[in-house]
C-alpha positions in Angstrom: 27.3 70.1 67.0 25.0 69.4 70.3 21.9 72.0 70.5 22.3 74.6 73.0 20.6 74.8 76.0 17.5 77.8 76.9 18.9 78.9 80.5 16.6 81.2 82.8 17.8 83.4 85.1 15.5 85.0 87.9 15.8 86.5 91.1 15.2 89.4 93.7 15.6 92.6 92.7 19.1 93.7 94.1 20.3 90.3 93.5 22.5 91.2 90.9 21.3 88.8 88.1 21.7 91.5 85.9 25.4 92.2 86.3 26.3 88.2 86.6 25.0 87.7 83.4 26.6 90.6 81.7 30.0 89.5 83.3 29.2 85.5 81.7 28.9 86.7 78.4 31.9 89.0 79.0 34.0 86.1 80.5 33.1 82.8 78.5 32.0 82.5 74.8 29.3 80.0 73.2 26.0 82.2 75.0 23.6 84.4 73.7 21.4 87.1 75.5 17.9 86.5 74.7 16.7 89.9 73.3 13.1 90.6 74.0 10.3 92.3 72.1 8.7 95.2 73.3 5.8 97.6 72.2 7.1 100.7 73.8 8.9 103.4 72.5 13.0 103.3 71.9 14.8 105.2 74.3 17.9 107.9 73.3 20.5 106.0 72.2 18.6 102.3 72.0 18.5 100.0 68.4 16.3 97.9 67.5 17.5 94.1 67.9 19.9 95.5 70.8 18.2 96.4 73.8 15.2 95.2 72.2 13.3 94.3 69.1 10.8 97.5 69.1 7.4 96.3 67.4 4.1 98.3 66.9 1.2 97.1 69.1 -0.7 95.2 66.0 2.5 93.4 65.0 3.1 92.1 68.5 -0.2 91.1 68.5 0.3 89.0 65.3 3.0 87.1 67.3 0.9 86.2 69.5 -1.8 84.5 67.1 1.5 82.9 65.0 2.9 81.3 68.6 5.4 83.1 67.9 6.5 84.4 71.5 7.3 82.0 74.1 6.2 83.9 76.7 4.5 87.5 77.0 3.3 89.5 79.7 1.8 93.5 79.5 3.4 96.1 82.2 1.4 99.5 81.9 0.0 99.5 78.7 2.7 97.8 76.7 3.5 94.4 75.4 7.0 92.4 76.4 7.9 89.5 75.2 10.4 86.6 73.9 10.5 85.5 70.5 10.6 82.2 69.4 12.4 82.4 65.8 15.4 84.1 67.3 15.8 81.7 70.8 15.3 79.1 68.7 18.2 79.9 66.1 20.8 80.5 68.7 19.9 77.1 70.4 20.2 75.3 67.1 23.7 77.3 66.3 24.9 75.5 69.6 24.7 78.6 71.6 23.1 78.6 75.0 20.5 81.3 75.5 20.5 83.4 78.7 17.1 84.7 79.3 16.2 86.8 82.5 12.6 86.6 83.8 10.5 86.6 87.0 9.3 83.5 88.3 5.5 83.4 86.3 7.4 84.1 83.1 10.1 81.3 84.0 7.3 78.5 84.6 5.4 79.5 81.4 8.7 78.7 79.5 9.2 75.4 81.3 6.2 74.3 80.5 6.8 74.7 76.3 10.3 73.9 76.9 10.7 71.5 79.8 14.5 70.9 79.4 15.0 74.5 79.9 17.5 75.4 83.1 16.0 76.8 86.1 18.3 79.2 87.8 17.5 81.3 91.0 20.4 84.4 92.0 20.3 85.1 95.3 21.8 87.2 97.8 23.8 85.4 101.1 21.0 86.9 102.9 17.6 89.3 103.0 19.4 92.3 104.7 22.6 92.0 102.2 19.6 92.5 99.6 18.3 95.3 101.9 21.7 96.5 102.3 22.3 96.8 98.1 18.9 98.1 97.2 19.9 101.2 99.9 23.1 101.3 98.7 22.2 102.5 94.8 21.1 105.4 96.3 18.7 106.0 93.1 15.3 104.7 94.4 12.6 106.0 97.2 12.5 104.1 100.3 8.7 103.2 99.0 10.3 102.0 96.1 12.5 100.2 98.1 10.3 98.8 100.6 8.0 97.8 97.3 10.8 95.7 96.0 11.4 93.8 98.9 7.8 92.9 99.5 8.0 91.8 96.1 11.4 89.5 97.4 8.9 88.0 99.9 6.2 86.7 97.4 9.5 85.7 95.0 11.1 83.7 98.2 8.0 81.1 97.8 8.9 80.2 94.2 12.2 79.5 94.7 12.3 75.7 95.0 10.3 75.6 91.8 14.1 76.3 90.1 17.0 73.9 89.3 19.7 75.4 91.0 20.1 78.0 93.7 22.9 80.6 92.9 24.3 82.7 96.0 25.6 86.2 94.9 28.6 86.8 97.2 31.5 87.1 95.1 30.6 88.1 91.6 33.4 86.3 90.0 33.2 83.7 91.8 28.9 83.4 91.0 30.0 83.7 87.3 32.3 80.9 87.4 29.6 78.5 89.4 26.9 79.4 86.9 29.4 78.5 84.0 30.5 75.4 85.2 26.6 74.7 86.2 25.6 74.8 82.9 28.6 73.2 81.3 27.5 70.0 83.6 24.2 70.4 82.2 25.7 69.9 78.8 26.4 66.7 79.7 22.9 65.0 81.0 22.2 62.3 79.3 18.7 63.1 79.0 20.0 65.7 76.9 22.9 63.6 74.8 20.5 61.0 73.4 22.1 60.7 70.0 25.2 59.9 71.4 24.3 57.6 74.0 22.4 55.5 70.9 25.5 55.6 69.0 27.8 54.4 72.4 25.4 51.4 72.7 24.7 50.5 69.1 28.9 50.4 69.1 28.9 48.2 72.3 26.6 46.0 70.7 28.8 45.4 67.8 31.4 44.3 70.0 29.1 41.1 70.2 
């Protein structure tokens, strides 16, 4: 059974990377949702090892000293973070682990796992993205305008990803992310066992 393969998923705000994902999991079996560890309280209704993995501060912190987080950041006050035992299980159970991150968490991974897959979700354009932030009708027009100033900085990191994934048509974003990763499967950077066994059967034809 071939390792899976760690796929990161970032993008604007409003791009929807959220919803593709959850639809990919619904859709297609053989991927796992990285679940993330978190210092802050459970909300109504939340369980540990679903939403998140709730930890106290000190035991986060003891992750940290063991490596065992491949990437961590603070947002007010508490810890966030994914952990390395459970990515690490699901990729050597074959299953390829979705993670979603911004772009300073997604570098930080590459650079302990540089085959991990880059993917960017994107909108067809900056006012569609205008367009769907207005359209939830749940945040303040600062909040708003926030977020898409925040779209601006993101833009500039966005040929530091793999592949560029256009949000039009959710089903048919789902299926190109799918298929994108299935062809990844087959790199041969990442099939060297079986590429040694190929030549080392060529060879015997000698």
């Amino acid at each position: 059974m071939s390792k899976g393969i760690l796929v990161v998923v970032s993008g604007f705000s409003g791009s929807g990377k959220g919803t593709v994902m959850k639809r990919l999991m619904e859709k297609y079996d053989n991927y796992a949702l990285s679940v993330s560890v978190t210092t802050r309280n459970p909300r109504p209704g939340e369980k540990d090892g679903e939403a998140y993995f709730f930890r106290t501060k000190e035991e986060f912190e003891q992750l940290i000293r063991e490596d065992g987080l491949i990437e961590y950041a603070q947002y007010v006050e508490n810890y966030y973070g994914t952990p390395r035992k459970y990515v690490e299980e699901q990729l050597s159970a074959g299953k390829d682990v979705l993670l979603e991150i911004e772009i300073q968490g997604a570098m930080k991974i590459r650079e302990k796992f540089p085959d991990t897959l880059l993917v960017f979700v994107c909108p067809p354009s900056m006012e569609e993205l205008k367009n769907r932030l207005v359209g939830r009708g749940t945040e303040t027009l600062d909040v708003i305008n926030g977020r898409l100033r925040r779209a601006v900085e993101e833009s500039r990191g966005m040929d530091k990803y793999d592949y560029l994934l256009i949000n039009d048509d959710l089903e048919e974003c789902v299926d190109t992310l799918h298929e994108t990763i299935r062809c990844e499967r087959m790199r041969t950077s990442r099939n060297h066992d079986f590429v040694s066994r190929i030549q080392k059967e060529a060879e015997a034809f000698l």
